[in-house]
C-alpha positions in Angstrom: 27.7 -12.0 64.8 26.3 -12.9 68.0 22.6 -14.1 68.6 20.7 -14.8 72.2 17.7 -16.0 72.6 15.9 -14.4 74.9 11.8 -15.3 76.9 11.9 -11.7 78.2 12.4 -8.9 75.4 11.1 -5.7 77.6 14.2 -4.8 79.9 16.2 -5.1 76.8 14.1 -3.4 74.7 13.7 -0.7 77.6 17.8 -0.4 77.6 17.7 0.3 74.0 15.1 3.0 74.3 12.6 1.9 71.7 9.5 3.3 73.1 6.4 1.1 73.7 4.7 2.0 71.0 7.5 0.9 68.4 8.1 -2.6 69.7 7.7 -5.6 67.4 8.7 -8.9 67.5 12.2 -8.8 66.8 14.9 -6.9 68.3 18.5 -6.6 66.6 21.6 -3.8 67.5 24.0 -3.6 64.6 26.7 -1.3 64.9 25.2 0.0 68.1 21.9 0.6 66.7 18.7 -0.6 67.5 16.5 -2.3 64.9 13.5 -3.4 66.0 10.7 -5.4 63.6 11.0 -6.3 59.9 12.8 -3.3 58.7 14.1 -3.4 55.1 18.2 -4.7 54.9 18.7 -1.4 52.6 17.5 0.8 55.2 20.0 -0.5 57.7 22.8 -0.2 55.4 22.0 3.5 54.7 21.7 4.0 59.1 24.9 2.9 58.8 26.7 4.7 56.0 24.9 7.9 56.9 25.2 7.4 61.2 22.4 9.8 62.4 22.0 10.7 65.8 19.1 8.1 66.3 18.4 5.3 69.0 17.5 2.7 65.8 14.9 2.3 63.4 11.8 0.3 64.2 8.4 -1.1 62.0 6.0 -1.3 64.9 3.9 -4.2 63.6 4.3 -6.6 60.6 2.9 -5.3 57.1 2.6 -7.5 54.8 5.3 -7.1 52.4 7.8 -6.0 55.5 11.0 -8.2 54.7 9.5 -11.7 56.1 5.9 -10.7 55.7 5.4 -11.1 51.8 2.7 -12.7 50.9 2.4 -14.6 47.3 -0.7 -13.3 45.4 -1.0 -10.4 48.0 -0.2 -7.3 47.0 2.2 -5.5 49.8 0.5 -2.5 51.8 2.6 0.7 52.5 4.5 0.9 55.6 6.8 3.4 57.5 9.8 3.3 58.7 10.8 5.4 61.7 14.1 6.6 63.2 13.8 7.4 67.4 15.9 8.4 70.0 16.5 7.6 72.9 13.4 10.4 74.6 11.1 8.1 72.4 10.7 10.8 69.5 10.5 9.2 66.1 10.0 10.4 62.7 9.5 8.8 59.7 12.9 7.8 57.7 11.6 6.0 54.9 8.2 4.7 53.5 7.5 1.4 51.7 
């Protein structure tokens, strides 16, 4: 696994093709893919068993009770998980 820091996340989000309104705060490529935001560990493994012609998968935002966002005593809201390509089309791949 390689990590880099990085002051400047635009160009490389722009390179991965995550659209503008997807971005989060944290950008990952596993295997190629682009993950972008707290999405859940199980939803990455099944982007990579299944391989669908997507960009990445992105949680614009962070809802509480996104992996990292839990929040003890608070119940977690419902969130969506979206698959895009690279023309900055997404559609929901999972909901939370």
């Amino acid at each position: 696994m390689k990590t880099e820091d990085a002051d400047d996340l635009g160009p490389i989000k722009q390179k991965l093709g995550i659209p503008r309104a997807l971005q989060s705060c944290h950008t990952a490529v596993v295997e190629g893919y682009a993950i972008e935001g707290h999405v859940p560990a199980d939803l990455i493994e099944r982007l990579l068993r299944e391989r669908p012609a997507v960009a990445g998968l992105a949680v614009p935002g962070m809802p509480a009770g996104s992996p990292g966002m839990e929040v003890p005593g608070q119940s977690p809201e419902r969130y969506t998980v979206l698959a895009f390509d690279r023309s900055g089309r997404a559609v929901p791949y999972a909901t939370r």
